[in-house]
N, C-alpha and C positions, 0 to 999 in steps of 0.2 A: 254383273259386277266383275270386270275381265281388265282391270287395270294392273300393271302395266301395258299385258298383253292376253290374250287369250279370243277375242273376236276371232280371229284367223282360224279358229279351231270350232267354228259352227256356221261362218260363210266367208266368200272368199274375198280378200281384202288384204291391201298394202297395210297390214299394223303399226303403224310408225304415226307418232302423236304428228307429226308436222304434215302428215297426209289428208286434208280434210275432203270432205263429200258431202254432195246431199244426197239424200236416203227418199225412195219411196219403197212401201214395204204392203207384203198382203201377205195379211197370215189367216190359215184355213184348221179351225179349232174346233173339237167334240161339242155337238148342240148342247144347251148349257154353262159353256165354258165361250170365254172373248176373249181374244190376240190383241195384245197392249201395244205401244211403239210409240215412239219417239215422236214428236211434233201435231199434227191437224188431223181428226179422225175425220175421213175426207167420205167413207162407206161403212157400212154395215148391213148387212141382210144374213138369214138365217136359210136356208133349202136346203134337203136332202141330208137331213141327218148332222151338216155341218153351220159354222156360224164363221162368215166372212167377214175381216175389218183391212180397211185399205185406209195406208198415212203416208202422210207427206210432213218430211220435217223441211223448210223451206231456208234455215241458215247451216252453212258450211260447219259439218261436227267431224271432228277423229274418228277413229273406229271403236275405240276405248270409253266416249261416250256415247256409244247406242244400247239400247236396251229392250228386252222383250220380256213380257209376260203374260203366261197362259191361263186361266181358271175363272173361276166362278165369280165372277167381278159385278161389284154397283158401283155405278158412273156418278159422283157428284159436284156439281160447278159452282162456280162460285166467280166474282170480279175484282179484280186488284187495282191500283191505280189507273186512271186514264182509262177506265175499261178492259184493260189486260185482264182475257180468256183465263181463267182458272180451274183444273180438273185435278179431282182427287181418287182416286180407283181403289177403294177398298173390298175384302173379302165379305163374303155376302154372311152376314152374319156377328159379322165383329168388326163393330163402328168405335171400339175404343182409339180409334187412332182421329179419325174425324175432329173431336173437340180442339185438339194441337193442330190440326191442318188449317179450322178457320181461322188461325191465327197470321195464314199466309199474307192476307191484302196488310196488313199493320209492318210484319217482315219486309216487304218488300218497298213501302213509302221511307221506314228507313235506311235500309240501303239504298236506296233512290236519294235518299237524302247526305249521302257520303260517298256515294259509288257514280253518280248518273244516272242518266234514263237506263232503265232494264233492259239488255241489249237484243230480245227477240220477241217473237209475234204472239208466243202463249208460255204459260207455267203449270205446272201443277207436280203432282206426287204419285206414286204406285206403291201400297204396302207388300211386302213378297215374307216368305217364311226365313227370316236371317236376322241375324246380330250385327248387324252391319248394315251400314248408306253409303251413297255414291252419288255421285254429282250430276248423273247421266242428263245431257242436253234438255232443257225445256219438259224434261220429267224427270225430277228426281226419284232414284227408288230409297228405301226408306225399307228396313228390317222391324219387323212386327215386336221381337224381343226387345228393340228398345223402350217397348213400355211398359218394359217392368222398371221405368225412373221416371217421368212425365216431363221431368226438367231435363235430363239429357237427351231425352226425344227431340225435346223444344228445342235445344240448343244444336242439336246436331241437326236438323232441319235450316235454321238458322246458317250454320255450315254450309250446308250443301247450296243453299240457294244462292251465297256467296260467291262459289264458286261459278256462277252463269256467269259474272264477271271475270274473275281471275281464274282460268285455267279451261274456260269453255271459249266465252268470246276470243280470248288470248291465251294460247296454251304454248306449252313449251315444245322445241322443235328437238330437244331431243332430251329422255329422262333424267338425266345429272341434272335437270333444272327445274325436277320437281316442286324446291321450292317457290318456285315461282306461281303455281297455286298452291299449295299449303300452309307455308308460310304466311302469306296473305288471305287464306281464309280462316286460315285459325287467328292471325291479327283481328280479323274484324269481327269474327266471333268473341274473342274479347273484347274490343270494344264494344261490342252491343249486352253482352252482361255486364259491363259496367255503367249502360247505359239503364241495365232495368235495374240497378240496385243492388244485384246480385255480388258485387264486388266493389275493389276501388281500382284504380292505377295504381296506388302503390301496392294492394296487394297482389294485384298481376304481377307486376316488376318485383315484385319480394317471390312470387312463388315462382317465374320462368329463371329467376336466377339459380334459386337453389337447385331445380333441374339440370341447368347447361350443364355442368362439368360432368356429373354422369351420364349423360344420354352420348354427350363425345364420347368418353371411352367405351358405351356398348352400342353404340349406333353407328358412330365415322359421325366428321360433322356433316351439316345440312347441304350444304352443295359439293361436299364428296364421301356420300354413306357409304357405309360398308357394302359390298354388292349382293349379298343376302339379307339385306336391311332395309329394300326398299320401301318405301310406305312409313318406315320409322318413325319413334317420334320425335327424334332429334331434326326430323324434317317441318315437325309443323310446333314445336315448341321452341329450338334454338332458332330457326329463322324467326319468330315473333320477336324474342327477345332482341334480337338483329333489328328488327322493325321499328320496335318499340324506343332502342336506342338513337338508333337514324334520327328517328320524331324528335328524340332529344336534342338531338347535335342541331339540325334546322331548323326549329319549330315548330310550334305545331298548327301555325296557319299554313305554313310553306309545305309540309309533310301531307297535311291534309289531302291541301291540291293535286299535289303528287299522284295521293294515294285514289284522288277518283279519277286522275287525267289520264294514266297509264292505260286502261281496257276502255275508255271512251276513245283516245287516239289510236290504238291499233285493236280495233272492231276486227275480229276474224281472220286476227293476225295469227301465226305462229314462229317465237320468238324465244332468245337464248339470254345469256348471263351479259355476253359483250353487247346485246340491243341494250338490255337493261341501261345497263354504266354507263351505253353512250349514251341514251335518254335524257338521264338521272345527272350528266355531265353538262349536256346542253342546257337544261332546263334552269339549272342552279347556277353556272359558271364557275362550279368546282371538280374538283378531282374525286371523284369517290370512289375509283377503280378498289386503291388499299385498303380504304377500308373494307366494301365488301367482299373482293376476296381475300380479308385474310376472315372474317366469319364466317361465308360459307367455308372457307377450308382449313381453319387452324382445329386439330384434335384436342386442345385445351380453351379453356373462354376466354375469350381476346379482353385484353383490357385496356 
């Protein structure tokens, strides 16, 4: 979990979100213990004391979504739409994460059903010892202490798989434009709690409101945080609320489209605030530059 940066400081690598690669990777782990990674477990064999796993992630990722993990792992698959490859890597011993994972193939038909076809060759998940997830390419990792809630587990999963859309396939070419996945993944995570009942739209819209005006004063707004604010959640709440309103101003058949056309047309893109606008300009035949820079950048809530 090395966002915005930190890869560069355990192998060597352009850190820079708009630099993508593909990865093959061989990690050499204590018998007992299996080397995790990112995309197609392509080897495995055990000799000499050690356990070898060699992978292949096979679409263009950042450096910021690669990920490893070492230990004591049970491998369990599972199949999502279309047949989409499903792997879930939990700690040998404590399967309470498992019951929330098989929830993945159901996650994934509806965001398929608002986003597009799933933009890569497999999915799954890695639980590791943390209080925190991360979006990491075609394996999300997934912190063990979020279940001590089963519903924030779910829904931050829910999260993260979002993100294979906005901010993996299409990621931003340089961090000011964070929101450009967060924003949008937290958008769709609420829409998918209001999809399970969990909420309404108006009380999304009743609670990101109350929010905005202090997350500006202690965040910096959404597309210009404070610079020790990054990750904030003036990032992934005040861009919602941004979103949320957009839908209002266009509609919400028109917003919709938008909203799945954007990471289906620029597959393995990485891309900034003026792609965006221009997009969002052509696509409508309006101007929307003002509005959305003055919500990414007004310190008060634009009305």
């Amino acid at each position: 979990m090395q966002e915005p940066f930190g890869a560069f400081t355990w192998y060597p690598v352009n850190d820079q979100p708009a630099d993508k690669a593909l990865y093959d990777a061989r990690i050499s782990a204590p018998r007992g213990m299996v080397g995790i990674f990112n995309g197609r477990l392509v080897g495995r064999r055990t000799s000499g004391g050690r356990t070898v796993t060699r992978w292949h992630l096979a679409s263009p990722a950042s450096a910021y979504l690669v990920t490893v993990a070492i230990g004591d792992y049970v491998r369990y698959r599972d199949h999502g739409p279309h047949g989409l490859p499903l792997t879930y890597w939990l700690p040998r011993g404590d399967q309470r994460a498992l019951p929330e994972l098989r929830r993945t193939p159901a996650m994934i038909r509806w965001l398929e059903s608002r986003l597009g076809p799933y933009p890569f060759d497999r999915l799954g998940a890695v639980v590791v010892p943390s209080s925190s997830a991360m979006e990491t390419q075609t394996l999300v990792t997934m912190g063990t202490r979020l279940m001590s809630d089963r519903t924030l587990f779910r829904s931050d999963l829910l999260h993260e798989y979002a993100h294979q859309w906005y901010g993996d396939t299409v990621t931003p070419t340089t961090w000011p434009d964070l929101w450009l996945n967060e924003s949008f993944a937290m958008y769709t995570q609420l829409r998918w709690e209001v999809s399970r009942g969990w909420s309404t739209p108006a009380d999304i819209h009743d609670y990101l409101v109350s929010r905005d005006a202090q997350l500006r004063r202690h965040d910096g707004p959404p597309g210009a945080y404070h610079r020790l604010q990054f990750g904030g959640t003036c990032v992934y709440l005040c861009g919602a609320l941004m979103l949320d309103t957009l839908r209002n101003q266009l509609g919400a058949a028109a917003f919709d489209q938008l909203w799945r056309d954007w990471p289906q047309e620029h597959r393995f893109a990485s891309l900034g605030r003026d792609d965006y606008i221009a997009w969002l300009n052509a696509r409508t035949g309006q101007d929307w530059g003002p509005f959305l820079t003055t919500w990414l950048t007004s310190p008060t809530t634009p009305t």
